[in-house]
C-alpha positions as CSV (number, residue, x, y, z in Angstrom):
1,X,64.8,-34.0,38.6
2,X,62.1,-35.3,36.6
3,X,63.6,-38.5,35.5
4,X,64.9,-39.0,39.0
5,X,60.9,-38.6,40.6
6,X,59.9,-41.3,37.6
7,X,62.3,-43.8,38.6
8,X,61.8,-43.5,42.5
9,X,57.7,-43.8,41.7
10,X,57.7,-46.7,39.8
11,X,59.9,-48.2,43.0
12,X,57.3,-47.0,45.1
13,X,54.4,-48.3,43.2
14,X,56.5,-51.5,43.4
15,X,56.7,-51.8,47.3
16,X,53.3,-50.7,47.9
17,X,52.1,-53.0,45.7
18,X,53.5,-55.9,47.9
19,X,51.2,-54.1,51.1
20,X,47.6,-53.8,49.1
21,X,45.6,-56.6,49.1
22,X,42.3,-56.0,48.2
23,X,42.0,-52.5,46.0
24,X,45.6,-52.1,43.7
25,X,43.6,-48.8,42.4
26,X,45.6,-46.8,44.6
27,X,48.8,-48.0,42.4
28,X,47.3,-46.0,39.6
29,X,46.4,-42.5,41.6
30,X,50.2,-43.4,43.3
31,X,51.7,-43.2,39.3
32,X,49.5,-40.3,38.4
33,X,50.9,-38.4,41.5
34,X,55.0,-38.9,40.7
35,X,54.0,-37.5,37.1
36,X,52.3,-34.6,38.3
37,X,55.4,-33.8,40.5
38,X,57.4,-35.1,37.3
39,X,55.5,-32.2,35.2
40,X,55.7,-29.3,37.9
41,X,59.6,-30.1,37.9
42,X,59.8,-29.8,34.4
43,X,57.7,-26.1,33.9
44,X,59.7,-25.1,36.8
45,X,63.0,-25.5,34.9
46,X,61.4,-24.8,31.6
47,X,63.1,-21.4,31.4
48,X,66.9,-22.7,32.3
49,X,69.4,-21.8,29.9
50,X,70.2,-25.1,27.6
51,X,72.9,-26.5,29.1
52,X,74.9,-30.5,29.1
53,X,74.5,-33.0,31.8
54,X,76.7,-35.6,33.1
55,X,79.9,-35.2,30.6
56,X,77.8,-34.2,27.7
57,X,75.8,-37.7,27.5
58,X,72.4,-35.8,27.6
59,X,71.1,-32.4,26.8
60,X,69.1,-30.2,28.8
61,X,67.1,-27.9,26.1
62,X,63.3,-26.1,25.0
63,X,63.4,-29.3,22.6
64,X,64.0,-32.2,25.9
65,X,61.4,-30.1,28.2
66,X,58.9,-30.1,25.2
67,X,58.9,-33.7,24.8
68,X,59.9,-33.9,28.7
69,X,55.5,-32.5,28.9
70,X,54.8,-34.4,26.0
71,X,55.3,-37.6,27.3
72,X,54.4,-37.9,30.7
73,X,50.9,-36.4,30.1
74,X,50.8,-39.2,27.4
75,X,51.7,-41.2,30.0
76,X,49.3,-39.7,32.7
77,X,46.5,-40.1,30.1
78,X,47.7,-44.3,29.3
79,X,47.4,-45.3,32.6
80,X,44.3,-43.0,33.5
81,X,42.7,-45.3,30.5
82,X,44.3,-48.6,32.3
83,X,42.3,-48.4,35.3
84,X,39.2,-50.3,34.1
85,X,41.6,-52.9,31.8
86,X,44.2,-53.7,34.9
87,X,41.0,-55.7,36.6
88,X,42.1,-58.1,33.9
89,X,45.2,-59.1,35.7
90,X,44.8,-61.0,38.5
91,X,48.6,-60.1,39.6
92,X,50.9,-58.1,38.6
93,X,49.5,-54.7,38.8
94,X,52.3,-53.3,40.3
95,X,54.5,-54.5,38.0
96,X,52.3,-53.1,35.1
97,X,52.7,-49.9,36.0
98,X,55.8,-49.9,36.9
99,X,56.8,-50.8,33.7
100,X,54.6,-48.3,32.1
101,X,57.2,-45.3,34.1
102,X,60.4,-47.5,33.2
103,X,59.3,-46.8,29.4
104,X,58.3,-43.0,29.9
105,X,62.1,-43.0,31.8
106,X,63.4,-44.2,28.7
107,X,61.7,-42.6,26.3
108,X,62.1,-39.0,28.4
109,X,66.0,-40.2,27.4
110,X,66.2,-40.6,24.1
111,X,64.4,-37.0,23.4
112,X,67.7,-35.7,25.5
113,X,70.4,-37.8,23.9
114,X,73.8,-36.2,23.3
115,X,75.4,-39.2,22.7
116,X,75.4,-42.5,20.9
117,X,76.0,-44.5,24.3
118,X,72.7,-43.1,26.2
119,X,70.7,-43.6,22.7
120,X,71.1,-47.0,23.0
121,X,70.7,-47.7,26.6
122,X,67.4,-45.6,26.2
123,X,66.1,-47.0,23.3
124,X,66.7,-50.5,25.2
125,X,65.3,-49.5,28.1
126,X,62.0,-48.6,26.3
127,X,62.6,-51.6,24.2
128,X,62.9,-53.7,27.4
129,X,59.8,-52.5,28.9
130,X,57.1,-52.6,26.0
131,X,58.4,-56.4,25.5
132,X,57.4,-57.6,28.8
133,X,54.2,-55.2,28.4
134,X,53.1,-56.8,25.4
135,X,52.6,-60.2,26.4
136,X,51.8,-59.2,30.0
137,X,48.2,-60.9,29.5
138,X,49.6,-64.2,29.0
139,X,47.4,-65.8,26.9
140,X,47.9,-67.4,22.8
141,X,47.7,-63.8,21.0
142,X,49.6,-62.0,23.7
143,X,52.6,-64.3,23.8
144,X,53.0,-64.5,20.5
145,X,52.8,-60.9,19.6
146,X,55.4,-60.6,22.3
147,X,57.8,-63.1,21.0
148,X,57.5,-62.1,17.5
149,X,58.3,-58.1,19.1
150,X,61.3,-59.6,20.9
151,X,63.0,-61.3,18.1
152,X,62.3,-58.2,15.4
153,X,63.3,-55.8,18.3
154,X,66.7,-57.8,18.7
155,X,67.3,-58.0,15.2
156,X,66.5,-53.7,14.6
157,X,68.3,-53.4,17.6
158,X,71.6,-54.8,15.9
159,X,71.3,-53.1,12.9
160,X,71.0,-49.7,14.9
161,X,74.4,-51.0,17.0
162,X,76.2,-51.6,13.7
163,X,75.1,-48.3,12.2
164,X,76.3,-46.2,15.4
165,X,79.7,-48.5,15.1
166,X,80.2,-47.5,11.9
167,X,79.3,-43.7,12.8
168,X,82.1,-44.0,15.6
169,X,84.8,-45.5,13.4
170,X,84.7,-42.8,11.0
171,X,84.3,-39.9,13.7
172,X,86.0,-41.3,16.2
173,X,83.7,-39.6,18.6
174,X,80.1,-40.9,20.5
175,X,79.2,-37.5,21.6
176,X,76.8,-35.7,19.2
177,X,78.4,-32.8,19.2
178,X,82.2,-34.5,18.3
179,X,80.0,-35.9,15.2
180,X,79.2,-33.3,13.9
181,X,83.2,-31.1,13.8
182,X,83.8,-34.5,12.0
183,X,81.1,-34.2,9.5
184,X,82.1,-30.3,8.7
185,X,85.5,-31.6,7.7
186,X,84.0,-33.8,4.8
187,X,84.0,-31.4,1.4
188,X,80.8,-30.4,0.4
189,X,78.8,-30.9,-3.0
190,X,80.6,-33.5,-3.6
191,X,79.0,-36.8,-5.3
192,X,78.2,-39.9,-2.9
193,X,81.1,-41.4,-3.0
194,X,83.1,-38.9,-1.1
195,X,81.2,-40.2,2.0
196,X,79.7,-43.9,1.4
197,X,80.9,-45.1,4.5
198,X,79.7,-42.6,6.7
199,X,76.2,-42.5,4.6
200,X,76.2,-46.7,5.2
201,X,76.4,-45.9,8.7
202,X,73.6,-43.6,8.1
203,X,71.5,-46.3,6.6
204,X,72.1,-48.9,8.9
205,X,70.6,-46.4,11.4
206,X,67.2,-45.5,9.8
207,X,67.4,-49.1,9.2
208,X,67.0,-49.1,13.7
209,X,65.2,-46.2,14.2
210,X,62.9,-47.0,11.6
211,X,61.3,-50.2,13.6
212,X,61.1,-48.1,16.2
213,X,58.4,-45.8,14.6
214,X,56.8,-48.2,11.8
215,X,58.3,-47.3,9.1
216,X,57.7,-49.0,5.8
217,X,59.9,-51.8,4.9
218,X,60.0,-52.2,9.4
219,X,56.6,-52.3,10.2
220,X,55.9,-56.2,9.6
221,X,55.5,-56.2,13.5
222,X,53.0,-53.6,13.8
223,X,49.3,-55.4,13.0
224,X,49.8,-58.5,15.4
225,X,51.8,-56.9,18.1
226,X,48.6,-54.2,18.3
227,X,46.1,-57.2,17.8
228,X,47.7,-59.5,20.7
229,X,48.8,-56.6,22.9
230,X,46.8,-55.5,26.1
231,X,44.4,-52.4,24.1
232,X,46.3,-50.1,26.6
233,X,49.6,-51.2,25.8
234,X,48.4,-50.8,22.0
235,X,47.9,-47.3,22.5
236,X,51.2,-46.6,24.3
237,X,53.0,-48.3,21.5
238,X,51.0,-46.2,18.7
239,X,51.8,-42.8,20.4
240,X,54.0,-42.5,23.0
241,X,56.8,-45.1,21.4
242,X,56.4,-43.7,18.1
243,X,56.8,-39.9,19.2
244,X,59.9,-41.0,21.2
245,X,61.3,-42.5,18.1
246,X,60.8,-39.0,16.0
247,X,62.3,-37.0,18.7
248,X,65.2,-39.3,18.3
249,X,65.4,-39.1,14.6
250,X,65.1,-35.4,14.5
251,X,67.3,-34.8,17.1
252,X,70.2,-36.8,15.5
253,X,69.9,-36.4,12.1
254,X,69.0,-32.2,11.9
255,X,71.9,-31.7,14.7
256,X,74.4,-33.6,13.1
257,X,73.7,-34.6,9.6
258,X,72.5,-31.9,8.2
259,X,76.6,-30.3,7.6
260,X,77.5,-30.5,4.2
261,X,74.0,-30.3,2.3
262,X,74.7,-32.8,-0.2
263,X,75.0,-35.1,3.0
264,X,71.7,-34.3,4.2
265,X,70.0,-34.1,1.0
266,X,71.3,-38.0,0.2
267,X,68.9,-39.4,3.7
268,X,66.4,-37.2,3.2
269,X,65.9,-38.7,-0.5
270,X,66.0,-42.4,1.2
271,X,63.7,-40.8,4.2
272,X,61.3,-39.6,1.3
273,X,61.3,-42.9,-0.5
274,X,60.3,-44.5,2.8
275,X,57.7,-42.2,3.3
276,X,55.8,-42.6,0.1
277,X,55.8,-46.5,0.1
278,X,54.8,-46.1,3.9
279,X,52.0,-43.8,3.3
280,X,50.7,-46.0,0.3
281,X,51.0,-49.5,1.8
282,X,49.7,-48.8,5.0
283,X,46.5,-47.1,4.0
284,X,45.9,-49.4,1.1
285,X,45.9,-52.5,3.8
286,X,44.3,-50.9,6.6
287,X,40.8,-50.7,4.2
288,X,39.9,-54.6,4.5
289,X,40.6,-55.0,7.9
290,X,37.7,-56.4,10.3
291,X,39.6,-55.8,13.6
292,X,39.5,-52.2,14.7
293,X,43.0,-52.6,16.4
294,X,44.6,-53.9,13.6
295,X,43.1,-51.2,11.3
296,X,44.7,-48.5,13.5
297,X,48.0,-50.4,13.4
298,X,48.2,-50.0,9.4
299,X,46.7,-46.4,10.1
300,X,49.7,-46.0,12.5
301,X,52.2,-47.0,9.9
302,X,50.6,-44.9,7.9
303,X,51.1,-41.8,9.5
304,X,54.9,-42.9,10.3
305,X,54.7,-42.0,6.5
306,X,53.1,-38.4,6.9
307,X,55.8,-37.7,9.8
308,X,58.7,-38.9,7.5
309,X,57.2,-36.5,5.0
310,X,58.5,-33.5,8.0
311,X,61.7,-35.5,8.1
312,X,62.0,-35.3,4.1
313,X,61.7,-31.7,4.1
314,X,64.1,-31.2,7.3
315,X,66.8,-33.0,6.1
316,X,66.1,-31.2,1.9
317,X,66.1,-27.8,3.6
318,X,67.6,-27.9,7.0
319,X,68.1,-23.9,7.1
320,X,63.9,-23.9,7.3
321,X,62.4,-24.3,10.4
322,X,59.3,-25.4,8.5
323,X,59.9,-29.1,8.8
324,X,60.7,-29.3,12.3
325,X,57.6,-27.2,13.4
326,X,55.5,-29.6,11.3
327,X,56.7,-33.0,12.6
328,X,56.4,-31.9,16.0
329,X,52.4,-30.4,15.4
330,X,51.8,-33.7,13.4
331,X,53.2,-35.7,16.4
332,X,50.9,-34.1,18.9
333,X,48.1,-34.1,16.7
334,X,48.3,-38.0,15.7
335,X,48.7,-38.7,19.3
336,X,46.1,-36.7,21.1
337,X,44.0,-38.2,18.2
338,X,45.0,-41.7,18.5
339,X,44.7,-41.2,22.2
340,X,40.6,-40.6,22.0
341,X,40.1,-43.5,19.2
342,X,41.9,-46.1,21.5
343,X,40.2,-44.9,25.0
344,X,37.0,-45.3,23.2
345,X,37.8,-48.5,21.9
346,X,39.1,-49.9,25.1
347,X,35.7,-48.6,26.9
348,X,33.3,-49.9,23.9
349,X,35.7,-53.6,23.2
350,X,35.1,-54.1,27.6
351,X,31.1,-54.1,27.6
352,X,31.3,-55.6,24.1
353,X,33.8,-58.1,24.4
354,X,34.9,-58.1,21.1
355,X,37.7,-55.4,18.8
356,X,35.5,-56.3,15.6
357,X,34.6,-53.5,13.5
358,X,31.3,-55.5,13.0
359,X,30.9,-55.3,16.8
360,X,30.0,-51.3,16.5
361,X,27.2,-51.7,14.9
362,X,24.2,-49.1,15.9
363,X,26.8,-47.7,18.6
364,X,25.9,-44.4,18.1
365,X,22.4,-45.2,18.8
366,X,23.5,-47.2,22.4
367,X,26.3,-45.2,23.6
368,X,26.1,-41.8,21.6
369,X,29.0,-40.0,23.3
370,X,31.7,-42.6,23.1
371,X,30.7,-43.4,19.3
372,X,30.8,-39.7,19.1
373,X,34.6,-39.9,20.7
374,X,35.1,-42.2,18.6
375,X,33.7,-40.4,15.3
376,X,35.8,-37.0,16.6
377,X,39.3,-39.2,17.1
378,X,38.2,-40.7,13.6
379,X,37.6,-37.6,11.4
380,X,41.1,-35.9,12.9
381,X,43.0,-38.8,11.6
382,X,41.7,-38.3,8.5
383,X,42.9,-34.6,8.2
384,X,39.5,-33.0,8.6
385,X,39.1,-29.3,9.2
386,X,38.7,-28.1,12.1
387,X,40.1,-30.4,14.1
388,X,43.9,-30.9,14.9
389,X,44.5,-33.6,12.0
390,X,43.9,-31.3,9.7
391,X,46.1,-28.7,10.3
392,X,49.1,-31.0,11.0
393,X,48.6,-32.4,7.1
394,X,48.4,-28.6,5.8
395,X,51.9,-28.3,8.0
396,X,53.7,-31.3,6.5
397,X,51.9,-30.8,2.9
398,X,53.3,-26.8,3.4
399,X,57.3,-27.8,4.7
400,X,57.3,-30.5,1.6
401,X,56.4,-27.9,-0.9
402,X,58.9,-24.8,0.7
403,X,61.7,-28.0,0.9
404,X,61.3,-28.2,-3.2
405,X,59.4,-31.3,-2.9
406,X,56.2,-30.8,-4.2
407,X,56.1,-34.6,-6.0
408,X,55.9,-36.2,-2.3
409,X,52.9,-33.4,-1.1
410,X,51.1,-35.3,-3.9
411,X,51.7,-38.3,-2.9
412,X,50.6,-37.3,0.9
413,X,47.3,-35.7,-0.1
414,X,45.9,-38.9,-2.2
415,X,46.6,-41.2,0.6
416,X,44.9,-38.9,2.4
417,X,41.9,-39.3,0.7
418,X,42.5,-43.2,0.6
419,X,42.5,-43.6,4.6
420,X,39.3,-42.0,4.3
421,X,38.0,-45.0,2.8
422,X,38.2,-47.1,6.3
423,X,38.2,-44.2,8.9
424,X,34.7,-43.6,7.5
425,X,33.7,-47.2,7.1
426,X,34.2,-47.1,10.8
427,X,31.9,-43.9,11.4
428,X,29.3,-45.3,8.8
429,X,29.0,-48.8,11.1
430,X,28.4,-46.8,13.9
431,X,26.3,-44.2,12.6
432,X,24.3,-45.9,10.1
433,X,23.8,-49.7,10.7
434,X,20.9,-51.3,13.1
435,X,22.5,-52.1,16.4
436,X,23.0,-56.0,17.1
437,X,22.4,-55.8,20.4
438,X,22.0,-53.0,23.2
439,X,24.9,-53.2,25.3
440,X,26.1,-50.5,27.5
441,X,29.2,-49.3,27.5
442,X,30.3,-48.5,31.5
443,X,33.6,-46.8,32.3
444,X,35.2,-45.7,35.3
445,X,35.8,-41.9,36.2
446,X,39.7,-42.1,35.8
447,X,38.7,-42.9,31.8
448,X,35.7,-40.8,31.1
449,X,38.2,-37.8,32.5
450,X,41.1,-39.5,29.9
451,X,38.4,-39.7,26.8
452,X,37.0,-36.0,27.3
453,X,41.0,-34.5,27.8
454,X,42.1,-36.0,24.6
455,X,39.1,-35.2,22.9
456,X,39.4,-31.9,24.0
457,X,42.3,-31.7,22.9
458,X,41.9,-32.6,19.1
459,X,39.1,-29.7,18.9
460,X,41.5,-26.9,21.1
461,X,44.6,-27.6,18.8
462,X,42.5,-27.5,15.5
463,X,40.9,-24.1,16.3
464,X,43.1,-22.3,18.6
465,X,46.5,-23.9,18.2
466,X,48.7,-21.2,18.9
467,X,49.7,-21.7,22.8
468,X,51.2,-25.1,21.2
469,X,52.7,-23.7,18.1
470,X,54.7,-21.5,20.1
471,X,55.6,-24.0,22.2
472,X,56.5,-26.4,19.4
473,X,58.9,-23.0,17.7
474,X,60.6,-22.8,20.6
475,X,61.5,-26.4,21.0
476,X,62.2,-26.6,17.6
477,X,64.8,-23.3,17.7
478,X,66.9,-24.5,20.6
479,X,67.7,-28.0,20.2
480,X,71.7,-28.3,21.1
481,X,74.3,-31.6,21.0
């Protein structure tokens, strides 16, 4: 029912879009309505036992329903944010958000998923949408940063499809849950080459998946696409996209490649390589960056790294639930986080026209409570206590160390203290430089409500985090194939 009132309100934002002539606000509060009735459908089936749908291609579950709520307040919040920014757009406003509910439809899909067909389809349809989103401004930057998304998309795209092809011709089976009574036939503790094929397969799809989320080495896309892309559109990719991605990943590889151990121990090793490297590179580049969006897009591939840390530890001691509660924390902590940072900066970049670091100087002495927003998002980022960053790095540094992998914890908590370096060099503009000029940062009421929920939220799931941890165990317990 929920994916069924997404899809018939982004058809009704379409036709009504063709009857409004003057105000196209109304589009916005139409969207915001189909996800509230999108959200009371899901907590009213939120106690069904898990159960298939249609032939066992997706999965009804506490894990599905979690990321069900996940995204469409995510998506509530993005377009809540977009009210002010759509005024850019002469036309198309319809189409805008329309396409912003075609990529919540998808990404709703891939955290269900039983089966390699719908994982593609979903993934495209996500894919599909965020391209056209992208360049939807139309001018130099956006274009290109669409084009150059298209043609890395296509190319991650086929290297998912060949590792899911490979996956088949061994198993013989699509369906999850045929994958796996193949995989428990292989012998176990045996060395690599008992199951190279199957492992290449493997590859090829982290290879996919790993654009989808930023990993390091498939993040080259990441700084221009955020640069060029409506700020918005930015923010959608950074935390909606990305938490779709990991709800994907976990889903496939703890349900079905975690049977022998010496299977699952072999990704998570290559998951834990990743992880490092990604950690390193994209703090160490995000630190001489001048433009605020394309700081956070190295922070984001950043913390692609911390999540793969969670990933690491699933797939080195699948029998803890550790891991899974910890990606799933860090995932709502990085985006409710993210989420504050990029309202702020869509509010402040508006009345100052500019997404320059330089351009936020002597904020905090102009616009105290969005630099303030902005200083809160910031410091959560960074992991500090007692806001909901921080806990999520004690979770992943805590599921590293029980998964015997205390060598990548290290790794994790010196970057830490690297992307402290340019969080703070951000804070310390605001904060602590003259102000260039007094500009006043105006913002409508759909935003100011979007800024103070998400920053709300990083202080509530710091301190008292426990309505969402319980949440997050029972998604992580009952996730079926």
């Amino acid at each position: 029912m929920p994916e069924i009132i997404i899809l018939i309100t982004a058809i009704l934002v379409i036709i009504t879009d063709l009857f409004l002539t003057k105000s196209k606000r109304y589009l916005a509060y139409l969207s915001l309505l189909g996800l509230a009735a999108a959200a009371v459908a899901t907590a009213l089936n939120w106690n069904n036992p898990p159960e298939m749908a249609f032939g066992g291609m997706l999965a009804l579950d506490s894990y599905s329903s979690f990321f069900r709520i996940l995204f469409i307040c995510l998506s509530g919040l993005v377009i809540m944010a977009s009210t002010d920014y759509v005024t850019k757009f002469k036309r198309f406003q319809g189409e805008y958000y329309a396409l912003v509910l075609f990529a919540l439809l998808g990404m709703i899909m891939m955290a269900s998923t039983a089966n390699l067909i719908t994982m593609y389809l979903s993934l495209e349809l996500t894919g599909l949408s965020f391209y056209v989103l992208v360049g939807f401004l139309k001018d130099q930057n956006s274009t290109e940063s669409a084009l150059k998304y298209l043609l890395l998309g296509g190319v991650a795209s086929a290297m998912l499809v060949f590792g899911l092809v490979i996956i088949y011709g061994f198993s013989g089976e699509t369906n999850l849950g045929g994958i796996v009574n193949y995989i428990q036939t292989l012998p176990s503790g045996t060395d690599i080459t008992t199951h190279a094929g199957l492992l290449l397969g493997i590859i090829l799809t982290i290879t996919g998946l790993g654009f989808k989320v930023a990993a390091v080495p498939f993040q080259f896309w990441v700084p221009d696409v955020y640069q060029g892309s409506p700020t918005p559109i930015t923010l959608y990719l950074s935390i909606a996209s990305k938490a779709a991605g990991f709800a994907l990943f976990l889903r496939l590889f703890y349900t079905v490649f975690t049977d022998p151990l010496a299977l699952s121990q072999e990704w998570a090793l290559i998951i834990a390589i990743l992880a490092a490297v990604g950690m390193t590179l994209g703090n160490v580049l995000a630190i001489p960056q001048k433009n605020i969006k394309r700081m956070l897009g190295y922070s984001s591939i950043a913390h692609a790294g911390y999540i793969l840390v969670a990933l690491a530890a699933v797939g080195n001691a699948p029998e803890l639930a550790d891991g899974r509660i910890s990606l799933l924390f860090y995932l709502v902590a990085f985006a409710v986080s993210d989420l504050a940072a990029f309202i702020s900066i869509i509010a402040i970049s508006r009345s100052t026209g500019s997404d320059e670091i330089s351009s936020y100087e002597g904020l905090a002495k102009t616009n105290p409570v969005y630099a303030s927003a902005l200083t809160l998002a910031l410091l959560s980022l960074t992991g500090f206590p007692p806001l909901a960053g921080f806990l999520a790095k004690y979770y992943i540094f805590s599921a590293s160390v029980q998964a015997d992998m205390l060598w990548l914890m290290i790794i994790a908590a010196v970057n830490t203290v690297i992307s402290a370096v340019f969080y703070f060099n951000v804070i310390r503009v605001m904060w602590l430089r003259p102000a260039r000029q007094d500009v006043r940062v105006l913002a409508s009421w759909p935003l100011k409500l979007a800024l103070g929920i998400s920053g709300l939220a990083v202080l509530i799931f710091g301190i008292v985090p426990e309505t969402l941890l319980n949440l997050i165990e029972k998604a992580a317990e009952l996730i079926i194939h």
